[in-house]
C-alpha distance (Angstrom), angle and dihedral (degrees) to the residues before:
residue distance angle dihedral
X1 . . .
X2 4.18 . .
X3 3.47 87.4 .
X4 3.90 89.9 61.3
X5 4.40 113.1 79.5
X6 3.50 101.9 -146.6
X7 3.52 104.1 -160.4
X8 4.29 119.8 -150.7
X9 3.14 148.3 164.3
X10 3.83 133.7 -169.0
X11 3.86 91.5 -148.5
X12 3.53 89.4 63.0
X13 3.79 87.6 80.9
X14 3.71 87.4 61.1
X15 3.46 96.5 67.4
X16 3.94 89.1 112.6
X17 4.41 103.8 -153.1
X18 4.69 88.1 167.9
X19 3.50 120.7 -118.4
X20 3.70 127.1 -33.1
X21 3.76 98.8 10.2
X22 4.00 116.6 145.2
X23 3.97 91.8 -133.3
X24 3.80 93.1 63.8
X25 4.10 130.4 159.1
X26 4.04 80.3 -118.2
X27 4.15 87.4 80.4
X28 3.53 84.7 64.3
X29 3.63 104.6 50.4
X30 3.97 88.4 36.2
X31 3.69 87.7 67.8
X32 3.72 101.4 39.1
X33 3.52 85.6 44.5
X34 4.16 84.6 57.9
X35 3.49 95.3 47.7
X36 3.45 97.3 48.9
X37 3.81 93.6 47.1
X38 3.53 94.6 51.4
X39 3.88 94.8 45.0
X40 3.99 94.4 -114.8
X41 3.66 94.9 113.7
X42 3.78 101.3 71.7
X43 4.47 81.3 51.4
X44 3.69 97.6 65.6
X45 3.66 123.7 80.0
X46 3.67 107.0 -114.4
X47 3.99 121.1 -130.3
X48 3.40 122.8 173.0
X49 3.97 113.1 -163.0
X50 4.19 134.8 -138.9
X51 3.77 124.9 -134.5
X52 3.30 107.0 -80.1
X53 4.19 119.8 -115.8
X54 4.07 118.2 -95.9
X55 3.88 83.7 -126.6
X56 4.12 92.5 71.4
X57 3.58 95.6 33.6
X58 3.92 83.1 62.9
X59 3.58 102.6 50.0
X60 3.61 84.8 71.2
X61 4.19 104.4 27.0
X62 3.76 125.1 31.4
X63 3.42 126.5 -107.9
X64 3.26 95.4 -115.4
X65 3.66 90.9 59.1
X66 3.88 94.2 44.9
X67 4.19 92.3 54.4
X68 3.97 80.5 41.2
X69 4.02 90.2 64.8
X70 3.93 90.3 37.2
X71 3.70 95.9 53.3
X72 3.83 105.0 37.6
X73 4.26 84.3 42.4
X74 3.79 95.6 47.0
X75 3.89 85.4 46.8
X76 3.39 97.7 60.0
X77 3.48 101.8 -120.2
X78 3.78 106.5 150.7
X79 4.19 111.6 -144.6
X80 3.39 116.9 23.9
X81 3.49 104.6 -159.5
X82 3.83 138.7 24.5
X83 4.12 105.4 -33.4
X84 4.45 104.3 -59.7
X85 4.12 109.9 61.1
X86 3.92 106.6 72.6
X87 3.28 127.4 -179.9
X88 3.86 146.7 -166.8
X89 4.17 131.8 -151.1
X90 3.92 80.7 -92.4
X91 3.69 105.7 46.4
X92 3.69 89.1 95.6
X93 3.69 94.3 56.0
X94 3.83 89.5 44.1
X95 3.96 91.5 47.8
X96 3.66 93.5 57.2
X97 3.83 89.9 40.9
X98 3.51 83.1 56.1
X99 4.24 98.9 55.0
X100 3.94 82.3 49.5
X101 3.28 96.4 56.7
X102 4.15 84.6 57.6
X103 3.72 97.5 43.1
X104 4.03 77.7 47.6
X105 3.51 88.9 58.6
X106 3.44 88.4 47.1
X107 3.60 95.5 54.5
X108 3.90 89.0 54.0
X109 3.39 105.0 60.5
X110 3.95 103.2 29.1
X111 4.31 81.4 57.2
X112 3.76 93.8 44.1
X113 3.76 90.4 -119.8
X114 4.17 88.5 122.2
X115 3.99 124.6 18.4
X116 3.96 85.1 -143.3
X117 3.95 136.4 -9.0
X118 3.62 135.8 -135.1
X119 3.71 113.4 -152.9
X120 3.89 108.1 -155.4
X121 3.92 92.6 -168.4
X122 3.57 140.0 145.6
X123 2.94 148.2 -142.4
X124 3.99 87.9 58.1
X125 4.05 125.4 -124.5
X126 3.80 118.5 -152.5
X127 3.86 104.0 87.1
X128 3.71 94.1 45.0
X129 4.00 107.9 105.2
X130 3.59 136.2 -157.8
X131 3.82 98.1 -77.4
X132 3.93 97.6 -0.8
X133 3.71 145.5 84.7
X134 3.50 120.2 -135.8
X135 4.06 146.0 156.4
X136 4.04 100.9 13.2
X137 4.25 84.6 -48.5
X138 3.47 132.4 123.7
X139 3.98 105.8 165.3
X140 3.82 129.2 28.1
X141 3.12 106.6 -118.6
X142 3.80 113.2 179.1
X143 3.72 84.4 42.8
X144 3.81 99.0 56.1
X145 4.44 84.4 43.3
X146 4.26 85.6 56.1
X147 3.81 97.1 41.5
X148 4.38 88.3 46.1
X149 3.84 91.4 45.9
X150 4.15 86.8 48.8
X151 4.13 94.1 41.2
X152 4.02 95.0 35.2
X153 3.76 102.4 36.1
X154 3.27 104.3 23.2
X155 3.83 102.6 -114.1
X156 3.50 115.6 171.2
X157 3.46 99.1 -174.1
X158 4.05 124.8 44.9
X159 4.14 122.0 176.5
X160 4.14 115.7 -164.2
X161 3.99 119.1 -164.2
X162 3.55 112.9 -163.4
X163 4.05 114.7 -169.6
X164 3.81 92.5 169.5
X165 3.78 99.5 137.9
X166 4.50 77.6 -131.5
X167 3.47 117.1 63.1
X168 3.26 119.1 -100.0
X169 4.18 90.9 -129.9
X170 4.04 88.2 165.6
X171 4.02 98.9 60.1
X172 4.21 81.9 43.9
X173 3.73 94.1 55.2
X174 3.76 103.5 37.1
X175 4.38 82.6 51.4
X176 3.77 102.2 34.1
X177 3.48 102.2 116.6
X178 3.69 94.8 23.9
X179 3.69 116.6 105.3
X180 4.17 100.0 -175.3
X181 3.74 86.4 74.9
X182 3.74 123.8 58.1
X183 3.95 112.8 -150.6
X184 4.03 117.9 -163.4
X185 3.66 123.2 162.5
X186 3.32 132.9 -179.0
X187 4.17 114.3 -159.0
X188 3.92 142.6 146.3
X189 4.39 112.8 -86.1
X190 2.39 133.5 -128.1
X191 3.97 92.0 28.8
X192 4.13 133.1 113.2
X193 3.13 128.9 -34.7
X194 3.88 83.4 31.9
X195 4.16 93.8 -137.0
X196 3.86 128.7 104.4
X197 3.86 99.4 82.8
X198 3.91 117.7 167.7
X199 3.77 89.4 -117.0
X200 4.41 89.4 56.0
X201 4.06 91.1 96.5
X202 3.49 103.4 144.5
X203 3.76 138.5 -79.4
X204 3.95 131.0 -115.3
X205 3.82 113.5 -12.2
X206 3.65 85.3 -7.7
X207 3.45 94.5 65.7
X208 3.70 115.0 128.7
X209 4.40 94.6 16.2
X210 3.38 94.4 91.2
X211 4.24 113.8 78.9
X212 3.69 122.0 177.7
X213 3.85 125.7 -170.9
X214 3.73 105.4 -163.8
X215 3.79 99.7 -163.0
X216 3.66 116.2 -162.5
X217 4.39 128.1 -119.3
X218 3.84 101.7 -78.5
X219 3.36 99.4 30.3
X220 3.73 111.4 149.1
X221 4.30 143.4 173.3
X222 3.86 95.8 -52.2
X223 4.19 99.8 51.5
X224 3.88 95.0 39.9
X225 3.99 84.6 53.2
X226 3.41 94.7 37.3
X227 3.84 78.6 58.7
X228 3.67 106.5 51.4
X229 3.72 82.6 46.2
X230 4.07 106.0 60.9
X231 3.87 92.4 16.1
X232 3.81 124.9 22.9
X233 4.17 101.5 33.8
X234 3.75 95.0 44.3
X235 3.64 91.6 38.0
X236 4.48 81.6 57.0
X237 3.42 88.1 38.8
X238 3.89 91.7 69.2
X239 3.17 100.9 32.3
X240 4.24 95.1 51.7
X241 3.76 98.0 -160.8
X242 4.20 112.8 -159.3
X243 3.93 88.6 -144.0
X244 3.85 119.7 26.4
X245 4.25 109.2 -160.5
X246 3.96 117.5 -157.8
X247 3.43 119.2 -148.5
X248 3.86 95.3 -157.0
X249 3.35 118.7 -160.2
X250 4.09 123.2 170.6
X251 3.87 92.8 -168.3
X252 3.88 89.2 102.8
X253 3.65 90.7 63.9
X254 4.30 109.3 111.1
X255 3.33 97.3 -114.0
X256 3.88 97.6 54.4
X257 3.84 118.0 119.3
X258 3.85 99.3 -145.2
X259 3.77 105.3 62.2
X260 3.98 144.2 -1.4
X261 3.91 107.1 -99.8
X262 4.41 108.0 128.9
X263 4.08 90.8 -148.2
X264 3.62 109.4 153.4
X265 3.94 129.1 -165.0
X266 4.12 95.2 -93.5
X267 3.83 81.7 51.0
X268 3.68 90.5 61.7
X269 3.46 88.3 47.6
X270 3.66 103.0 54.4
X271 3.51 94.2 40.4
X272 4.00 88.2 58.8
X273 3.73 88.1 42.9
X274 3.68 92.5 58.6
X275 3.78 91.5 46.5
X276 3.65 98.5 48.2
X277 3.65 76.6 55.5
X278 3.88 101.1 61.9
X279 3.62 84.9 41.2
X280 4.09 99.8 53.5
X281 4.08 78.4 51.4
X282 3.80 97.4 51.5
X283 3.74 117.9 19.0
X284 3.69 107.7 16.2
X285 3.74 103.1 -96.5
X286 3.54 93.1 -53.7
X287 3.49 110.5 154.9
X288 4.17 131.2 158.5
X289 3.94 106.1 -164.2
X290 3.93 114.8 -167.4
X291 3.44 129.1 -168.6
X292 3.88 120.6 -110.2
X293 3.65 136.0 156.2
X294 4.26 128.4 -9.2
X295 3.79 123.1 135.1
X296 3.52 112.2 172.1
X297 3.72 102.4 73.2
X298 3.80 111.2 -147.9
X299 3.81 85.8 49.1
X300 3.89 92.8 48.2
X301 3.98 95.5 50.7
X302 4.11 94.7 44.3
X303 3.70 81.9 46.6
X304 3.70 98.7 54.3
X305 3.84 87.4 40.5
X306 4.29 90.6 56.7
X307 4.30 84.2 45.4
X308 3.71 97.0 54.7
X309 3.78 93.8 40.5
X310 3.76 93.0 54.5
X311 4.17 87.1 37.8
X312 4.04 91.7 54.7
X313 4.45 94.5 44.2
């Protein structure tokens, strides 16, 4: 596993969400916990990320959004938007912790230092929009980790795979109309936040980069495959991205509370396979995994496990 960056950071546990919330500090230590166990831990190359810079959190969020998060966190205030995104005095610091830990990963594999990364962050990224909060996330992370490789290393061409079982409706908005970066995502609907329908494909120039697989409740190994095979890898395939960004989620695994996907751990595994695939075909291995959704915690930590086995082959 050396040749997979796992990317950490103790003050992720700080990210304080109160008693009884699903995105908890105890996903963390359930997979370290895992690794360690099962000996994998002392395998992966260890990275441990800075806050990221205001400047990249804004080429994806405004600013008024970003001084939004700072002020309402700093203040105390402990949700900041309907009833499921809580947040402590730190959870600022964490979030932007959390987008360096992508552009980290980012760093890694576009300087040959890591084939691929795993970013073990929280809080997660893929529901946060432009100038909104949303879905227990604050920043976008996978977005601000496609717009840095494309402003910092030139990268024309950036492809994001989200296998949240939710769609990820914030990397969709901020990259509607954008046709540099190729959004598919592959999620349970109907199913919170209610977007991600087949016909959602983009608007303008962006027309045709966005693909989403609405897979339907029950949904197990042999659709989601079926998937990648007539949908997400040729859709890649034509694109030929020069950095491919997962937005890995575990909450489609069977045993998660929070929706009604049957993924298993070898699921995880081949689906990774087949991506590191399509990316040893178009951009040299180079892949950025970030950490998304997962709630029940045995399933989360084997899950990760299967991912960064298939990530490091």
């Amino acid at each position: 596993m050396k040749s997979v960056g796992f990317i950490y950071h103790p003050d992720f546990l700080k990210h304080d969400t109160g008693f009884g919330h699903p995105e908890s500090p105890k996903r963390l230590e359930a997979i370290v916990r895992h690794l360690k166990k099962n000996g994998h831990w002392d395998q992966l190359h260890h990275i441990e990320p800075r806050a990221a810079s205001l400047d990249w959190v804004t080429t994806v969020h405004s600013v008024g959004h970003v001084r939004m998060v700072e002020r309402r966190c700093l203040s105390g205030e402990p949700v900041l938007d309907d009833g499921d995104t809580h947040v402590c005095p730190d959870s600022f610091r964490i979030a932007l912790t959390a987008v360096g830990g992508a552009l980290k990963g980012v760093d890694e594999v576009m300087e040959g230092s890591s084939r691929r990364t795993f970013c073990a962050a929280r809080p997660p990224g893929h529901h946060a929009e432009a100038s909104k909060v949303m879905g227990f996330c604050l920043f976008n992370n996978v977005a601000a980790a496609a717009r840095y490789a494309q402003k910092n290393y030139g990268v024309e061409r950036v492809a994001i795979v989200d296998w949240d079982v939710h769609h990820g409706n914030g990397t969709q908005e901020i990259f509607y109309s954008d046709p540099s970066v190729l959004y598919i995502s592959l999620h349970q609907y109907p199913l919170w936040p209610g977007t991600g329908a087949a016909h959602e494909t983009g608007t303008d120039e962006g027309e045709g980069f966005t693909l989403n697989c609405p897979m339907k409740p029950g949904s197990g190994e042999t659709a989601y495959l079926e998937a990648f095979r007539e949908s997400v890898i040729p859709k890649i395939n034509k694109f030929e991205p020069q950095i491919l960004i997962l937005s890995a989620g575990f909450d489609a695994h069977k045993a998660d509370p929070l929706a009604n996907i049957s993924l298993t751990e070898r699921s995880f595994e081949l689906m990774t396979t087949m991506i590191r695939e399509v990316a040893e075909r178009h951009c040299a291995g180079r892949i950025v995994s970030v950490l998304e959704g997962g709630y029940d915690l045995d399933a989360l930590a084997g899950s990760v496990e299967a991912h960064l086995s298939a990530l490091s082959s």
